[in-house]
Structure formats: C-alpha cells, structure tokens
C-alpha positions in Angstrom: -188.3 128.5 -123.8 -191.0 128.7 -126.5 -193.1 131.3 -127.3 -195.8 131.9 -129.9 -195.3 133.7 -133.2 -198.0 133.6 -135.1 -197.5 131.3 -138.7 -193.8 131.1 -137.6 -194.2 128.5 -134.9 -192.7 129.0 -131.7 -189.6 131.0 -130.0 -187.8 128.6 -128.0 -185.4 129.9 -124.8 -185.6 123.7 -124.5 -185.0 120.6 -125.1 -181.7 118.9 -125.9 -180.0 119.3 -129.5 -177.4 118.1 -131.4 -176.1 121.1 -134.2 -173.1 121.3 -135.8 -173.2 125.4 -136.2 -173.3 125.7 -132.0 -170.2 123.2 -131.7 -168.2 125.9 -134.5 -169.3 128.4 -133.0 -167.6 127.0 -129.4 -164.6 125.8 -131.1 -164.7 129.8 -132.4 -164.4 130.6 -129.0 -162.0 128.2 -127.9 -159.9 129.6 -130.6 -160.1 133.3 -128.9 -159.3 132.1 -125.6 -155.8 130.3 -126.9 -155.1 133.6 -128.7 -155.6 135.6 -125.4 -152.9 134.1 -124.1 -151.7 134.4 -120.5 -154.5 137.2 -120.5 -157.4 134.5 -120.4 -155.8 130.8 -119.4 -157.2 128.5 -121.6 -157.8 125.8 -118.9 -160.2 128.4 -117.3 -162.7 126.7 -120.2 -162.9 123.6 -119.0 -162.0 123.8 -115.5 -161.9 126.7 -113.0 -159.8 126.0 -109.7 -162.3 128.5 -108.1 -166.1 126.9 -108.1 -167.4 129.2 -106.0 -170.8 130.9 -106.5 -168.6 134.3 -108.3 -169.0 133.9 -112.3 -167.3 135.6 -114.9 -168.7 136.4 -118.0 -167.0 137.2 -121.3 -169.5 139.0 -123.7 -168.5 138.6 -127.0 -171.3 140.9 -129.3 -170.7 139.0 -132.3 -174.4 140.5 -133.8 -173.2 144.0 -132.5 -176.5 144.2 -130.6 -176.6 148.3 -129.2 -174.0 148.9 -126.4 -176.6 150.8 -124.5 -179.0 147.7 -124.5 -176.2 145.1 -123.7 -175.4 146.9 -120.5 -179.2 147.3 -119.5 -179.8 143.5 -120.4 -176.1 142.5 -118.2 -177.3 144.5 -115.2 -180.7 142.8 -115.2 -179.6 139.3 -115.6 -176.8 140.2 -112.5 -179.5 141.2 -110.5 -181.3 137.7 -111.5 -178.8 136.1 -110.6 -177.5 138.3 -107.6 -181.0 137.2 -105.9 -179.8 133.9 -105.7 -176.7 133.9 -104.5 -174.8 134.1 -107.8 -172.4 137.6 -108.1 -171.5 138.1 -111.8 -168.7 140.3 -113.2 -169.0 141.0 -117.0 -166.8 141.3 -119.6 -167.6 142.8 -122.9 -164.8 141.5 -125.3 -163.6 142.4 -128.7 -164.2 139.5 -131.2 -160.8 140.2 -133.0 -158.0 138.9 -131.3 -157.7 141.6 -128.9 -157.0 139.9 -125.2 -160.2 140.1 -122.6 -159.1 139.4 -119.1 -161.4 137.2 -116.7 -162.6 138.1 -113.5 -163.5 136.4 -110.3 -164.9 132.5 -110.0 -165.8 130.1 -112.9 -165.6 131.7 -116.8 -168.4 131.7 -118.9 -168.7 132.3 -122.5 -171.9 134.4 -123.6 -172.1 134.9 -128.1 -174.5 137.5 -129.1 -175.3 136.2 -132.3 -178.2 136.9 -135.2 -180.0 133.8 -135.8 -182.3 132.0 -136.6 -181.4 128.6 -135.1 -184.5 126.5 -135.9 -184.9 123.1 -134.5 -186.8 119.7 -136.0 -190.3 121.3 -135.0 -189.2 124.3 -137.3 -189.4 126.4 -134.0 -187.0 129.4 -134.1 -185.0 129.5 -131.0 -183.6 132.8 -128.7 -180.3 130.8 -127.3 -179.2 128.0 -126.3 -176.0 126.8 -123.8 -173.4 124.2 -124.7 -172.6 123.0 -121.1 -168.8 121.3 -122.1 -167.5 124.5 -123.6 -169.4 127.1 -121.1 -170.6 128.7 -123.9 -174.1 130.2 -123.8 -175.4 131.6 -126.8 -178.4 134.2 -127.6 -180.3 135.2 -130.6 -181.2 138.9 -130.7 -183.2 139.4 -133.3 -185.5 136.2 -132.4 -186.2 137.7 -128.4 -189.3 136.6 -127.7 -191.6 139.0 -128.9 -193.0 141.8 -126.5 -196.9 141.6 -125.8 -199.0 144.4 -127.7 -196.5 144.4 -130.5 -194.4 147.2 -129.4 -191.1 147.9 -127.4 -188.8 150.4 -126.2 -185.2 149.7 -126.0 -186.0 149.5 -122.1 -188.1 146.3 -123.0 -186.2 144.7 -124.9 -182.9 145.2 -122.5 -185.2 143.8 -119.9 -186.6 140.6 -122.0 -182.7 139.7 -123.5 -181.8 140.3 -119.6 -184.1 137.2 -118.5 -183.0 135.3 -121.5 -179.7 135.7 -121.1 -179.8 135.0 -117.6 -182.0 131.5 -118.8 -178.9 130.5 -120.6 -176.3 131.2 -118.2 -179.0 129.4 -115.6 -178.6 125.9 -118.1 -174.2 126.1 -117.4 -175.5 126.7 -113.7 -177.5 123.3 -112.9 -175.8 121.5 -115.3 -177.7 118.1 -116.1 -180.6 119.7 -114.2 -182.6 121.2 -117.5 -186.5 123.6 -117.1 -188.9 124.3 -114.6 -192.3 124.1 -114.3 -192.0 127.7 -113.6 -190.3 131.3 -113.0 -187.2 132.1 -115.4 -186.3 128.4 -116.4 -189.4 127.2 -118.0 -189.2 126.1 -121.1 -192.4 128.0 -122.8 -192.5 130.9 -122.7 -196.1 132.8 -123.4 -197.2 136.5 -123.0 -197.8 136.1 -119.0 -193.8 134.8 -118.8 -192.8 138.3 -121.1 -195.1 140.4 -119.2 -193.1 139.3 -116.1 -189.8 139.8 -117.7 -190.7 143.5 -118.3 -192.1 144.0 -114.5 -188.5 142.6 -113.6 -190.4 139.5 -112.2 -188.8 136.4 -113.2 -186.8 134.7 -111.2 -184.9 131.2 -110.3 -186.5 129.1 -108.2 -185.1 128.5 -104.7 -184.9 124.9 -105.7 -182.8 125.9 -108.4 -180.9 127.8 -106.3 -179.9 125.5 -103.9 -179.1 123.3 -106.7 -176.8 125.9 -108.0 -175.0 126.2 -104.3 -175.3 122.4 -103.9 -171.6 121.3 -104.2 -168.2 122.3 -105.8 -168.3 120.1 -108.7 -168.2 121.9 -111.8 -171.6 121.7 -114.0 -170.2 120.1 -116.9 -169.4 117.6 -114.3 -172.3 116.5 -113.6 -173.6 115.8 -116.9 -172.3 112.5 -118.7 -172.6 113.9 -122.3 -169.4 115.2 -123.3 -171.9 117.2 -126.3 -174.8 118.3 -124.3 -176.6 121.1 -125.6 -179.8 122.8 -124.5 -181.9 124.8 -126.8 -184.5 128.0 -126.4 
C-alpha cells in the first residue's frame, strides 16, 4: 500500500522485496520463540498441526507504540478479520526473554517497529510480511498519514488496525499478493484512509474464500523460501 506524502514520495502498505534488516529481524524472533521454551513450541513457526481458520497472534511492541492504541488497533483488525471468517486471539509479549504462550490455530508473529524501511523507489513503507517466518511487521511512525492533517489517537488506532490487518492478510493468501480494491490494495490514497477511519475496509470475499480454500499452510503455497511483501 502506497500513499502520498508530499516531497517524501509515497507510504507503501506492495510489491516483493529482498532486505536484509526484515530477515534479522525474523531470525530476532526465531530467537524468542527457542527461548520460550515449552511455553511457545518452536515448530509452531513453521508449521502448525491446527490450519484451521483460528490465528494466533504474538505482539511483540518492539517501538513501544501506546498500550491504549495497540489494543484499539488489535480489536479493529479482529473485527476485520472476524468478518471473514478468521477469529484472532492476541498476544501482547514482552521482548525480553520473558515466555508468551500461543493460543488457538496457526501462530503469527506481528513486530511493532519504528522505521523507516524505504524501498528502490525511495518510497517509505508502513509494514511489510515475511511469509516463511510468519512474521508481519508494521511501521508506526510511517502510518499512512490521516486526511486534513490531524488525528486523535482513535484515528490512528483505527488506520494501524487496517494496516495491521493488511499484513496479517499477506501470511493469509500466501502467494496470492493486492487487490484491485478494499483492505489489500496496494495504494493507498486519502479515499482508502478515509474508509479506514469509517471502519470501512474490508477483505474481499474472493480473498476470503481464498483464505478458507484448503489446509495447506500459506508459506506452502508459495515456492520462495525468502518471500517478502512490502507496504
């Protein structure tokens, strides 16, 4: 997802990447798992015996992005995700070595991180989602930016809600990358933000019967053993 900021070029929430600071950060988080021990198995990375439509997903708020907006933006990209079929039990975990137990269904990784992360365009990018390692990755301070110039912490909950859920929608589908349209396109302009603060965007029901389509794991379905999508 791109969208427009002015003399800095574009936010992007798409198109596949190759970056060596998104494969640290996963080994980083590979890392935490083994050191969880039997609290968090570590072959729940890579494969989950349960492929069922539950998620799980371990929140690890490495930028320290407010508590009170991190639960605001959770709940809204459950409910995203909730419309199509997709239940979602978070976990906000410590990023010391403190053990964070998984729930129900596949386990996703989800890094709240700083940024920038600018790609060969010089665009600056919200997130991205490294499909092998489950990991999904967002950039609060680079959110795309809210129309008129000015937020509440409501908004911005709202906005990292729909990007979070983008990222999360990537480990979904897998090989299967944007849309034309609704929550998974790749640009991302003032009429896609204004939706995301009406609680408007959504998957579409292609996408969610791709996301119900089989058992197969994502990462599965994609021959690239170092795929990485990039918004």
């Amino acid at each position: 997802m791109k969208t427009k900021h002015g003399n800095r070029g574009s936010t992007a929430v798409g198109s596949r990447n190759s970056t060596g600071r998104q494969f640290k950060l996963g080994l980083l988080l590979v890392g935490t798992a083994a050191l969880m021990g039997p609290a968090f198995p570590a072959t729940a990375l890579a494969s989950e015996t349960n492929n069922g439509p539950a998620i799980t997903v371990l929140v690890f708020n490495f930028r320290q992005a407010p508590a009170e907006t991190l639960v605001k933006a959770e709940k809204e990209a459950g409910r995203i995700l909730e419309q199509v079929g997709v239940p979602v039990t978070w976990r906000d975990c410590p990023t010391g070595n403190e053990p964070c137990r998984k729930g129900p269904g596949r386990v996703f990784f989800l890094a709240m991180m700083a940024g920038p992360l600018q790609n060969k365009f010089l665009d600056t990018i919200s997130g991205n989602a490294l499909l092998p390692a489950h990991l999904a990755t967002v950039y609060y301070d680079y959110l795309p930016r809210i129309p008129g110039g000015e937020s509440n912490k409501n908004d911005i909950a709202l906005v990292l809600g729909c990007v979070i859920a983008h990222e999360l929608g990537h480990l979904l589908l897998g090989a299967h990358e944007h849309s034309i349209a609704g929550i998974m396109q790749a640009h991302w302009g003032i009429e896609q933000t204004r939706l995301a603060l009406m609680s408007q965007l959504s998957f579409l029901p292609e996408e969610a019967r791709l996301m119900h389509a089989d058992t197969v794991a994502p990462e599965a379905k994609n021959n690239s053993s170092s795929a990485l999508t990039s918004h």
